[in-house]
N, C-alpha and C positions, 0 to 999 in steps of 0.2 A: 504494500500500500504506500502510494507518496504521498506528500503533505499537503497537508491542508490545510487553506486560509478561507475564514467568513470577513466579510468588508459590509459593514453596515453603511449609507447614503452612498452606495456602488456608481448611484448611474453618472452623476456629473462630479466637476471638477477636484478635489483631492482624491476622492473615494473609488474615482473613476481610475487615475491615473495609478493609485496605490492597487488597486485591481491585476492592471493589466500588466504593471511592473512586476506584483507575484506571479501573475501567471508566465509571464517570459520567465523567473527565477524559477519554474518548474512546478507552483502549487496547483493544484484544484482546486478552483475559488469558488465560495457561496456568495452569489451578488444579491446582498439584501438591499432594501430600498423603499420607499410609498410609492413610488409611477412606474408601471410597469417598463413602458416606453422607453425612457431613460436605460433601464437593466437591459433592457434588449438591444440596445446600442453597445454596451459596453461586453456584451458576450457575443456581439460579433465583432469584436473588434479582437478579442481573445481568439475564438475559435477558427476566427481568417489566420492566424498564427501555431494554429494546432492546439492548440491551449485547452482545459476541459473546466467547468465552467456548471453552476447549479443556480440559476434563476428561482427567486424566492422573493416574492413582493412582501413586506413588513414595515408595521405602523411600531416602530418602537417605542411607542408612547403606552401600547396598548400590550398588558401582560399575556394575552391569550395569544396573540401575534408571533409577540418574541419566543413564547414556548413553543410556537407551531415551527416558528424556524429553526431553534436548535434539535426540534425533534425531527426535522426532514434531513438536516444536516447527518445529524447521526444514522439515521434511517440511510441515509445516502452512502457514506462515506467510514462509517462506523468511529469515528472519533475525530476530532478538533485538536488542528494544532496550534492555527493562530488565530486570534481573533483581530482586526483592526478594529476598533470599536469610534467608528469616525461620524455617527450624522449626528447636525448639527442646524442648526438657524439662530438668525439675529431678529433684532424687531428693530420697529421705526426706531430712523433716531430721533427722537424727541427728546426736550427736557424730562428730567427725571422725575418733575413735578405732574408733569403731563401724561407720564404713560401708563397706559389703561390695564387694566387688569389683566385681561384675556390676552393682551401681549406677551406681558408679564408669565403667565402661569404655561403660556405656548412653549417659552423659551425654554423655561426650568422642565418642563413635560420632556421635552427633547432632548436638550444638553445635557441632563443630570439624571434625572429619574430614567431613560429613554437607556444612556450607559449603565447605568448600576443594575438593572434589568436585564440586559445586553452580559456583562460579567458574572453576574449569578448564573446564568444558567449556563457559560462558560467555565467555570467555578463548575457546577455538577457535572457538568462533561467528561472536563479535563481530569479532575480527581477520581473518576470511574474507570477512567480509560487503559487499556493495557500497550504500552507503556505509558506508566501513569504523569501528566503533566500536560505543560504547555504555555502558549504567551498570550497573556494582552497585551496590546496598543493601546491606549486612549490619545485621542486628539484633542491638546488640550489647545494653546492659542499662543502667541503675544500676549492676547487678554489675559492669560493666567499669570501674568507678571507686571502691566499695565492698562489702563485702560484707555482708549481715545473716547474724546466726546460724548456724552447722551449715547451712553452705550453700557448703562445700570445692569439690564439684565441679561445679556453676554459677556458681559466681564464676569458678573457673579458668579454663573455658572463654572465658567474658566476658571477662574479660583477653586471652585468647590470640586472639579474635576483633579485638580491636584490632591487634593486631600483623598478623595476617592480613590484615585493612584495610589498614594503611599501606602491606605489603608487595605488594597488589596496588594499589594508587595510584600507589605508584613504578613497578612490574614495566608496572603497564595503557598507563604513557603515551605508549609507539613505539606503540599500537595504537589512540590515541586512544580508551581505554577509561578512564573518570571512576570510583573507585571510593570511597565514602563509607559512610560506618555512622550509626545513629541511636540514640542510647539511650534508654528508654522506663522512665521509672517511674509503676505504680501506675496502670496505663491500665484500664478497669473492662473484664476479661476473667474467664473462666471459672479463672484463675490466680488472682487475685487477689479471690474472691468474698469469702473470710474477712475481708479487711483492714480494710472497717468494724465488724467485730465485735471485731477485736482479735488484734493476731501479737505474736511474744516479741520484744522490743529486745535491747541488746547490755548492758543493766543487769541483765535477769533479767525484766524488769517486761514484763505485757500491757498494748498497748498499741492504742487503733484510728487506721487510719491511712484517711487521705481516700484517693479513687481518682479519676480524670477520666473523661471519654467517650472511648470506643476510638475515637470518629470524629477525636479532634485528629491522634491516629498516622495515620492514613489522610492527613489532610490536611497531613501534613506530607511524607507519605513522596509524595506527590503533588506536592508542592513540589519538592522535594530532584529528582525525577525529570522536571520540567519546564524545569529548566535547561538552557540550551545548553551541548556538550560543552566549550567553555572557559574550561566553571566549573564549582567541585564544592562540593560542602559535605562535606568531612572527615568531620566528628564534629558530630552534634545532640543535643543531650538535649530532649528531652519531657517533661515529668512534672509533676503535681498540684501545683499550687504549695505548698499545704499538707504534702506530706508530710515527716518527717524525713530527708532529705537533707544540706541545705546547712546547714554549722558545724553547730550541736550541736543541730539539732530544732526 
């Protein structure tokens, strides 16, 4: 049996591109996702390659969902070796004073609750599994170390994804389960289309920011997931070398 990778928000930009880089690194990928559309772009872009590939539409917000995918996964493949654990969304930027609840509770439904759901049942897998073990990813941000503008609850989340991380790092290791996060700024996704034309800084001022190829993310998290299990990489950040990030810009 070869290895095995599930990539949760599969069909477009990081989830896409971390996809298709496992599956050139040799995995059989579960492309979970909510559009099916989307997933089906991204497993033929796999399977023009030779690649093998398990389409699995998934509302990771929703617990009966995420059980139904780890149970096809396993049904499929008999065991999990990597998980990328990557969908995600932002909401309006709006002031913080302004934004609406149902935004609010969107984000955290997704970013947080959406991964820890996504790990659990990666957690049951992987600790049943013969040879017993394996990795998560979490995708955590920039945001998990700063925030830009009127962006409350995608930061928060990205915070609280670290602490998630570490607590299954510790929690993973009687199951010889490796669990690491990567942070990605400014990787050229359907997110970040604006950024060369110009987003608001924390002065007031527009400003354009560089962006990189979504394929570094791909080949990183391809890294990160080719280690042997008695090694982890924690915490990676990614990100355009140019952008304002580090000290003051």
């Amino acid at each position: 049996m070869g290895r095995i990778a599930l990539v949760t928000g599969a069909g477009t930009g990081v989830g896409k591109a971390a996809a298709t880089a496992l599956a050139q690194a040799g995995y059989a990928v579960v492309l979970a996702g909510r559009r099916r559309g989307p997933l089906d772009e991204t497993a033929a872009e796999i399977g023009a390659t030779g690649g093998e590939f398990l389409v699995v539409p998934t509302d990771v917000t929703d617990p009966a969902s995420v059980a139904a995918l780890f149970a096809k996964t396993r049904e499929a493949y008999g065991r999990l070796d990597v998980l990328f654990n990557n969908a995600g969304m932002g909401a309006p930027p709006v002031l913080l004073e302004d934004i609406a609840f149902e935004d609010w509770k969107a984000v955290v439904d997704v970013n947080l609750t959406g991964m820890f759901l996504c790990m659990q049942h990666a957690f049951r897998l992987m600790k049943d599994q013969d040879p017993r073990g394996g990795r998560i990813i979490n995708n955590g941000s920039i945001s998990a170390h700063a925030p830009r503008p009127n962006s409350a609850p995608y930061t928060s989340t990205k915070h609280a994804v670290t602490g998630l991380t570490k607590s299954g790092s510790l929690d993973g290791r009687k199951y010889n389960i490796a669990v690491g996060q990567i942070d990605i700024g400014n990787a050229a996704t359907p997110m970040t289309e604006k950024f060369p034309q110009g987003v608001p800084q924390p002065n007031g001022e527009v400003m354009a920011e560089p962006v990189m190829d979504v394929r570094h993310v791909g080949d990183a998290v391809v890294h990160m997931a080719s280690l042997p299990l008695e090694a982890n990489i924690l915490t990676m950040t990614v990100m355009a070398n140019d952008m304002p990030f580090v000290g003051r810009g």
